[in-house]
KOLTI-987476 format. One record per residue: x, y negated, z of N, C-alpha, C, O, CB in turn; residue in three letters. Coordinates in Angstrom, 1 decimal, m for minus. Glycine has a CB too. Example, Ala and Ser with C-alpha at 12.3 -4.5 7.8 and 13.67 -1.06 7.14 Angstrom:
// residues 2
+--------+--------+--------+--------+--------+--------+--------+--------+--------+--------+--------+--------+--------+--------+--------+------+
!    npx !    npy !    npz !   capx !   capy !   capz !    cpx !    cpy !    cpz !    opx !    opy !    opz !   cbpx !   cbpy !   cbpz ! rest !
+--------+--------+--------+--------+--------+--------+--------+--------+--------+--------+--------+--------+--------+--------+--------+------+
!   13.2 !    5.7 !    7.8 !   12.3 !    4.5 !    7.8 !   13.2 !    3.3 !    7.8 !   14.2 !    3.3 !    8.5 !   11.3 !    4.5 !    9.0 !  ALA !
!   12.8 !    2.2 !    7.1 !   13.7 !    1.1 !    7.1 !   12.9 !    0.0 !    7.9 !   13.4 !   m1.1 !    8.0 !   14.1 !    0.6 !    5.7 !  SER !
+--------+--------+--------+--------+--------+--------+--------+--------+--------+--------+--------+--------+--------+--------+--------+------+
***
This chain:
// residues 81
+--------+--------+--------+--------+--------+--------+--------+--------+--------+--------+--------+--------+--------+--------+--------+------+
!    npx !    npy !    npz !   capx !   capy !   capz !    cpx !    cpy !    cpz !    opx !    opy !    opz !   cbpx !   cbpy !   cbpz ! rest !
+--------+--------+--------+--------+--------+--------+--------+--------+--------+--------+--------+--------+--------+--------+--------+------+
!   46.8 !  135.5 !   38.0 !   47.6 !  136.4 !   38.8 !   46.8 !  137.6 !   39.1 !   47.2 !  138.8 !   39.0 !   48.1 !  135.7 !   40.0 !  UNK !
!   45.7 !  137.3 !   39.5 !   45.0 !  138.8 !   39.6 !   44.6 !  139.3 !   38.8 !   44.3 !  140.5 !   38.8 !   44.1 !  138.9 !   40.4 !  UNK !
!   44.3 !  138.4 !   37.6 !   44.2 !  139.7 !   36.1 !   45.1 !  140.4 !   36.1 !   44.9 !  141.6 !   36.5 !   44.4 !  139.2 !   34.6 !  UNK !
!   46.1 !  139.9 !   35.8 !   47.1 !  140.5 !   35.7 !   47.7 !  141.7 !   36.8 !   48.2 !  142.7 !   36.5 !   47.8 !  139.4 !   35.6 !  UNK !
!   47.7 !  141.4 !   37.8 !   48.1 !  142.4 !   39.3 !   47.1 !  143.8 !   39.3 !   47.3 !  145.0 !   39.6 !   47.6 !  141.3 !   41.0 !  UNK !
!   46.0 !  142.9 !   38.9 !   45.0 !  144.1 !   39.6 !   43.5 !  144.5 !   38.6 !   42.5 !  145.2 !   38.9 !   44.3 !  143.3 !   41.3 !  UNK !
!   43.7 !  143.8 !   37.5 !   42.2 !  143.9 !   36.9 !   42.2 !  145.1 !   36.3 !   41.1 !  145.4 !   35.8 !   41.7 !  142.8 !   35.8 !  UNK !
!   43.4 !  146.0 !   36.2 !   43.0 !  147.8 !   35.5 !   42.4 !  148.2 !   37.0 !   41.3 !  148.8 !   36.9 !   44.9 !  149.1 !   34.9 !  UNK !
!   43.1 !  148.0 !   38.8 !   42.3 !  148.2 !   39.6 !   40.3 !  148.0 !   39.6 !   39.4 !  148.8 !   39.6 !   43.1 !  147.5 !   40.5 !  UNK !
!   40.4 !  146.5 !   39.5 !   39.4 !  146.2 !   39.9 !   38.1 !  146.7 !   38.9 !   37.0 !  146.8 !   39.4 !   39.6 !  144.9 !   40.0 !  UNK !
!   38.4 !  147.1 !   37.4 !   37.5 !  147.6 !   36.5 !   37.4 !  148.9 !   36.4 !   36.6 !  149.4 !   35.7 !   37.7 !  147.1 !   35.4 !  UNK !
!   38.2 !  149.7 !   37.2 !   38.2 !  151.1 !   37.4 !   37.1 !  151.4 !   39.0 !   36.0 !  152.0 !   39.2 !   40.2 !  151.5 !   37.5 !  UNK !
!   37.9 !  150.7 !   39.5 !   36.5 !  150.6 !   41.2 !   35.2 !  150.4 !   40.4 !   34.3 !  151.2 !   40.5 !   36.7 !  148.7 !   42.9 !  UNK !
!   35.0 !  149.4 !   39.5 !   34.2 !  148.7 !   39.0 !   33.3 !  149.9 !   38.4 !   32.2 !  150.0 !   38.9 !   34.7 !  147.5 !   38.2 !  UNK !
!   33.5 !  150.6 !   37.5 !   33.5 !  151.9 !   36.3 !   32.8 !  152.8 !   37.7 !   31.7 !  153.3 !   37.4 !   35.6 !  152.6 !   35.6 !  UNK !
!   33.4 !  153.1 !   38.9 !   33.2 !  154.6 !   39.1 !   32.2 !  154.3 !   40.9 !   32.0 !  155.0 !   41.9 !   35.3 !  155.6 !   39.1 !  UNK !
!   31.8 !  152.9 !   40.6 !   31.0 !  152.4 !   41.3 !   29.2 !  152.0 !   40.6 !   28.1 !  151.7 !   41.0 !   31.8 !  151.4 !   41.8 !  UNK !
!   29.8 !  152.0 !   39.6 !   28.5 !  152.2 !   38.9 !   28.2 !  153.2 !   37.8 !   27.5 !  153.0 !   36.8 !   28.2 !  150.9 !   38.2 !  UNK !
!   28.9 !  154.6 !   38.0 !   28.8 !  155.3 !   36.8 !   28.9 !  156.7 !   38.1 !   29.4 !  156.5 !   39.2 !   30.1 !  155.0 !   35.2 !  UNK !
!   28.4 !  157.8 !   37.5 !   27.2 !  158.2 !   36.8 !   26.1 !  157.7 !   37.2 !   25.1 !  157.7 !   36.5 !   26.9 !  159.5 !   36.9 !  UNK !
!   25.9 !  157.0 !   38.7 !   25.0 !  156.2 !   39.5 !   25.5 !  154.7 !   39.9 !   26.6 !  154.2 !   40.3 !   24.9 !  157.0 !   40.9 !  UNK !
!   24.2 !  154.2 !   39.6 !   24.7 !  152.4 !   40.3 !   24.5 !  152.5 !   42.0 !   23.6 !  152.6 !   42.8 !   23.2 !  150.7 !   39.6 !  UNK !
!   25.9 !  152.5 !   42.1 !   25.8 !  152.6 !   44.0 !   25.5 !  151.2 !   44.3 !   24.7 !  151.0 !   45.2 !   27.4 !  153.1 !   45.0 !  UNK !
!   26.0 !  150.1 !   43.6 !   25.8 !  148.7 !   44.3 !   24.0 !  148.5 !   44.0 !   23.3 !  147.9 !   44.8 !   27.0 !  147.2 !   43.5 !  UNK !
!   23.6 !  149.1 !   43.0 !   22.6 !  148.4 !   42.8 !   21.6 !  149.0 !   44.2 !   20.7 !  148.4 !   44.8 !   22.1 !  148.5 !   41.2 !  UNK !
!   22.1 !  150.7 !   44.6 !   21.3 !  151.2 !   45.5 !   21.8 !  150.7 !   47.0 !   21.3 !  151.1 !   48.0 !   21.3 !  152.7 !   45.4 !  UNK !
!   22.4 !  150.2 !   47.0 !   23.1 !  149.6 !   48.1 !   22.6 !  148.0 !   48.9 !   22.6 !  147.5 !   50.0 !   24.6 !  149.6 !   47.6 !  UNK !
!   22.0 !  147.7 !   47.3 !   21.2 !  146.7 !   47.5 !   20.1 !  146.8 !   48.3 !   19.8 !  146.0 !   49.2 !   21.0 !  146.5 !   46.4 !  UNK !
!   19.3 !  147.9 !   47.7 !   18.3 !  148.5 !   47.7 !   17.9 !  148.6 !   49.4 !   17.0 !  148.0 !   49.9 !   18.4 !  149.8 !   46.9 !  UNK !
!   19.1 !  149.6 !   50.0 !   19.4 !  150.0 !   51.2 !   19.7 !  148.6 !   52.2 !   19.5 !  148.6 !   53.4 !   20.5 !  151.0 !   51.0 !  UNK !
!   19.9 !  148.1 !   51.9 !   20.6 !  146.6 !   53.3 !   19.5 !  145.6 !   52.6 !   19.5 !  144.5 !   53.1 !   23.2 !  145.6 !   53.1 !  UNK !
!   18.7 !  145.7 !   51.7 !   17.7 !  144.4 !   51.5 !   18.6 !  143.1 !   51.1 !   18.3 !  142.0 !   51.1 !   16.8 !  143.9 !   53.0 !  UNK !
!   19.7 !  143.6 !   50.7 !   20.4 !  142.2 !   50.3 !   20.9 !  142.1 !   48.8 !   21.5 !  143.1 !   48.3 !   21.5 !  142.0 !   51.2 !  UNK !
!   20.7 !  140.6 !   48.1 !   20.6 !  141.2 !   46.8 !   22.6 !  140.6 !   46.3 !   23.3 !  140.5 !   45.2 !   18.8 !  140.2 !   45.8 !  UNK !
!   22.9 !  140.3 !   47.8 !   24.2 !  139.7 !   46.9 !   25.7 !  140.7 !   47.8 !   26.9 !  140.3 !   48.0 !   24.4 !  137.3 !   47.2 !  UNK !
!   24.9 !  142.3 !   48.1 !   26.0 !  143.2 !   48.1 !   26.5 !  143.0 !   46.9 !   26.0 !  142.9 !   45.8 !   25.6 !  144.6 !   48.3 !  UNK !
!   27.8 !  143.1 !   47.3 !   29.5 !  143.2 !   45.9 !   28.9 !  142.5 !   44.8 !   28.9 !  142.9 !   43.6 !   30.3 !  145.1 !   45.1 !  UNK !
!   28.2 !  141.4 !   45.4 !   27.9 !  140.2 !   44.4 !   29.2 !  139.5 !   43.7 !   29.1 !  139.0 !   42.6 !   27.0 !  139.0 !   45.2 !  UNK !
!   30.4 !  139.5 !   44.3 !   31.8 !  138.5 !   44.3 !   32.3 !  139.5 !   43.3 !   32.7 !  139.1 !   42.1 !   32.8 !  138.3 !   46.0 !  UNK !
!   32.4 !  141.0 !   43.8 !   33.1 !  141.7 !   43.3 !   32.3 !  142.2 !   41.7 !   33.0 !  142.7 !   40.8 !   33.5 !  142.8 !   44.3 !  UNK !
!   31.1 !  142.1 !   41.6 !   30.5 !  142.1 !   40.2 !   31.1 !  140.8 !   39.4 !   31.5 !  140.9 !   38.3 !   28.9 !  142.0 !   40.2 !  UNK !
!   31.2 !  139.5 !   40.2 !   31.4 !  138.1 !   39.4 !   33.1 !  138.3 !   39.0 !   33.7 !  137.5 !   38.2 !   31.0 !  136.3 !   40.8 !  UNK !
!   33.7 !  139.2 !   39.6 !   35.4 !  139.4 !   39.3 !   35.5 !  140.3 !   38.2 !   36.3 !  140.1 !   37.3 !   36.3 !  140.1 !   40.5 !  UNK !
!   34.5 !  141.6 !   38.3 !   34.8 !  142.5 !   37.4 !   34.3 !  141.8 !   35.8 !   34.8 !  142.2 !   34.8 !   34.1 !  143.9 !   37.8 !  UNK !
!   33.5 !  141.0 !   35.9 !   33.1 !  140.3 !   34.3 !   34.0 !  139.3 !   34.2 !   34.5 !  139.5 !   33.1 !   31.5 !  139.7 !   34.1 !  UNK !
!   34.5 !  138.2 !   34.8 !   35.6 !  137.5 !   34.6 !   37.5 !  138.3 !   34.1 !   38.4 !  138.0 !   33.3 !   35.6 !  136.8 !   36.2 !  UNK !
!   37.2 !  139.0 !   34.8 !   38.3 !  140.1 !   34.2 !   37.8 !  140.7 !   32.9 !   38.8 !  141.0 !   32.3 !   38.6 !  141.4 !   35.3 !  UNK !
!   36.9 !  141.0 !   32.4 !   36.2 !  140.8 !   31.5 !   36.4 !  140.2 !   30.4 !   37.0 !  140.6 !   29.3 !   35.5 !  140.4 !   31.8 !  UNK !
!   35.8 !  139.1 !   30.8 !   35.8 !  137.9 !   29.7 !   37.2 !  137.4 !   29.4 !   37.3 !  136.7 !   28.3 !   35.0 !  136.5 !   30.3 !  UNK !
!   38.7 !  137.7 !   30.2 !   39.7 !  137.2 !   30.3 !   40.7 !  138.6 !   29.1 !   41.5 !  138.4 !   28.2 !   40.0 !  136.8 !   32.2 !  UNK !
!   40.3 !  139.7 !   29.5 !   40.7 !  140.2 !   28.5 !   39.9 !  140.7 !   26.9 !   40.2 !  141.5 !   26.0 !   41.2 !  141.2 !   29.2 !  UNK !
!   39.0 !  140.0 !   27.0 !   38.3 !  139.5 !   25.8 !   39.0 !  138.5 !   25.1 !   39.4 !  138.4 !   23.9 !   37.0 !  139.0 !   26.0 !  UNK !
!   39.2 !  137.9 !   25.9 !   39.5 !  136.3 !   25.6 !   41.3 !  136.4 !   24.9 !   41.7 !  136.0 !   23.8 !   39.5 !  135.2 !   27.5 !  UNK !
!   42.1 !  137.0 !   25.7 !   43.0 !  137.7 !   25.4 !   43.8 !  138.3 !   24.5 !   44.9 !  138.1 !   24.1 !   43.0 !  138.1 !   25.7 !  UNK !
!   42.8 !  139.1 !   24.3 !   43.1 !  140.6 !   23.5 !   42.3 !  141.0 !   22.6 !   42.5 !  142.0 !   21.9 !   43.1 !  141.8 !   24.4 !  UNK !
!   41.1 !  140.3 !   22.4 !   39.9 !  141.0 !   21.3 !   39.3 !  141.0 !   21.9 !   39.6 !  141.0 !   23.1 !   39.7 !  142.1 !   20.6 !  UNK !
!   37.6 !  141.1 !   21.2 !   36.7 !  141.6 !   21.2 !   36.3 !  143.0 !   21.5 !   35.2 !  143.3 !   21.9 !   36.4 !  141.4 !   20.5 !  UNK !
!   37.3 !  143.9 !   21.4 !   37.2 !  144.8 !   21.8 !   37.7 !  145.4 !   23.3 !   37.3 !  146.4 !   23.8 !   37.3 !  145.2 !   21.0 !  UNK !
!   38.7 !  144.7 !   23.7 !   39.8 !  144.8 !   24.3 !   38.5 !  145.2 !   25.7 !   39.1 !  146.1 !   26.2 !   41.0 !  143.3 !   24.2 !  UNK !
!   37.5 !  145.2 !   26.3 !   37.4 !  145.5 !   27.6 !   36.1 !  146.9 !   27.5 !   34.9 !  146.9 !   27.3 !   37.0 !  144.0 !   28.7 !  UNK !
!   36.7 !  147.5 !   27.7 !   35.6 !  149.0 !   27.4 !   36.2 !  149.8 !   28.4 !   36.9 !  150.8 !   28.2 !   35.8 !  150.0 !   25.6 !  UNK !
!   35.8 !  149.6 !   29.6 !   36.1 !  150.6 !   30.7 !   35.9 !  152.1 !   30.3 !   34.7 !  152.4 !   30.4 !   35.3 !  150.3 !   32.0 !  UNK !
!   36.7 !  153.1 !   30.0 !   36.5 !  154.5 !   30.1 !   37.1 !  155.1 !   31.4 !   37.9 !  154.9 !   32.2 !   37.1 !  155.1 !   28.9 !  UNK !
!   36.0 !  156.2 !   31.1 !   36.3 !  157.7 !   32.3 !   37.9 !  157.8 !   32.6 !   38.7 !  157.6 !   33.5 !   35.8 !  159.6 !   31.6 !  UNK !
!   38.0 !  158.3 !   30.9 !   39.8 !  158.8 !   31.8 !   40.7 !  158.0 !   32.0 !   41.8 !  158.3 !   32.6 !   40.9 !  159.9 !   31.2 !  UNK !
!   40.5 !  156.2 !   31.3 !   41.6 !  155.1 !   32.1 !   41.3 !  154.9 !   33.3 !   42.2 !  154.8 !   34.1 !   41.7 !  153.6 !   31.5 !  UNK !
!   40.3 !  154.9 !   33.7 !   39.6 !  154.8 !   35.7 !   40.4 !  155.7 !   36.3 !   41.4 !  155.5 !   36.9 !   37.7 !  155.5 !   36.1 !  UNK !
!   39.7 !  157.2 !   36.1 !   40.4 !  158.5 !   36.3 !   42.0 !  158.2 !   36.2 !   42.1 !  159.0 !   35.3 !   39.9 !  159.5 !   35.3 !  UNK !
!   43.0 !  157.8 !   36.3 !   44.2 !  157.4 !   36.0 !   44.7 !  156.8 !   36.8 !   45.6 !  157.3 !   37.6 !   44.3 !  156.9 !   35.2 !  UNK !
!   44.1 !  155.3 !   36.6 !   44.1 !  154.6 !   37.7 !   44.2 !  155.0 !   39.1 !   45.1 !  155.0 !   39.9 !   43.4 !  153.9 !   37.6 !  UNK !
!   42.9 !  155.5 !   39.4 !   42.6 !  155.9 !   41.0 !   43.7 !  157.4 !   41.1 !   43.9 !  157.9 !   42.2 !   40.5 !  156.4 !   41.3 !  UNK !
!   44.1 !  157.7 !   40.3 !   45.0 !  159.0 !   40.9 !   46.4 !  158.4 !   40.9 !   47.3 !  159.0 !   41.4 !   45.0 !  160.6 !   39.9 !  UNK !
!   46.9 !  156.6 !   40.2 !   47.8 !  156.7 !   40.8 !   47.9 !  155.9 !   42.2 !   49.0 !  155.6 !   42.7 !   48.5 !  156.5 !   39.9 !  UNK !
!   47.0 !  155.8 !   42.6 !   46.7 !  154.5 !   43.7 !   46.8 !  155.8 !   44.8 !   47.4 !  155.6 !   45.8 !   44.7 !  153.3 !   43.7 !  UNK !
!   46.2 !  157.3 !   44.5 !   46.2 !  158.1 !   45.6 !   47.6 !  158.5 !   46.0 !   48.1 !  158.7 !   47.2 !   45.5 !  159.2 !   45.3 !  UNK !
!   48.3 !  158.6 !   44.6 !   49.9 !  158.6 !   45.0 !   50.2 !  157.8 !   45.8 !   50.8 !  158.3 !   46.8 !   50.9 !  158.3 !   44.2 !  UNK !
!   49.9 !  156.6 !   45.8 !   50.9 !  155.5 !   46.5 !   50.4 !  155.7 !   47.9 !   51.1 !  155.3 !   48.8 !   50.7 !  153.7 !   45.9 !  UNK !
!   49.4 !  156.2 !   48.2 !   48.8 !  156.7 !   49.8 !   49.9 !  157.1 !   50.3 !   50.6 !  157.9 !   49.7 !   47.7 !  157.9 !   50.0 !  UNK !
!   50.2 !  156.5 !   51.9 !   51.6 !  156.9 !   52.5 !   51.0 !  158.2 !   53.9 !   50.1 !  157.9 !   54.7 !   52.6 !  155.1 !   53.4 !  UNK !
!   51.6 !  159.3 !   53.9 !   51.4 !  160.3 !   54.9 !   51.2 !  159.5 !   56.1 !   52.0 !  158.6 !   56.4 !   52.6 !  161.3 !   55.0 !  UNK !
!   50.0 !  160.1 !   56.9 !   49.7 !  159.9 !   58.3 !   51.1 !  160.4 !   58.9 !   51.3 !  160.4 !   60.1 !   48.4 !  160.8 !   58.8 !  UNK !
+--------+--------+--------+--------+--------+--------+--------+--------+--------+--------+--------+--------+--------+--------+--------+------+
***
């Protein structure tokens, strides 16, 4: 269910959280802890492996402008203060 619901979400956060900079890994860095968005790394490769598994071998190649996409339509769905 949450492949399905949310894994173009979750690999797009995933994409633009570690690209052009790894924020989790500096985030790490910053709080001394090594299992910041440890859960949410173990989801974004399971979503992963599930549309590998799926769809091909090629099937999981997070790009810029499918991320880019995503997150502008999630800004739509933002409801006015």
């Amino acid at each position: 269910m949450v492949w399905n619901a949310f894994g173009g979400w979750i690999t797009s956060y995933y994409y633009f959280l570690t690209h052009p900079q790894h924020r989790i890994s500096e985030w790490r860095k910053e709080f001394h802890d090594p299992m910041v968005f440890a859960e949410f790394e173990w989801l974004n490769r399971e979503i992963g492996r599930l549309d590998v598994k799926l769809s091909g071998p090629h099937a999981f190649e997070t790009r810029f402008e499918d991320s880019q996409g995503v997150l502008r339509n999630e800004v739509a769905l933002a409801v006015p203060a």
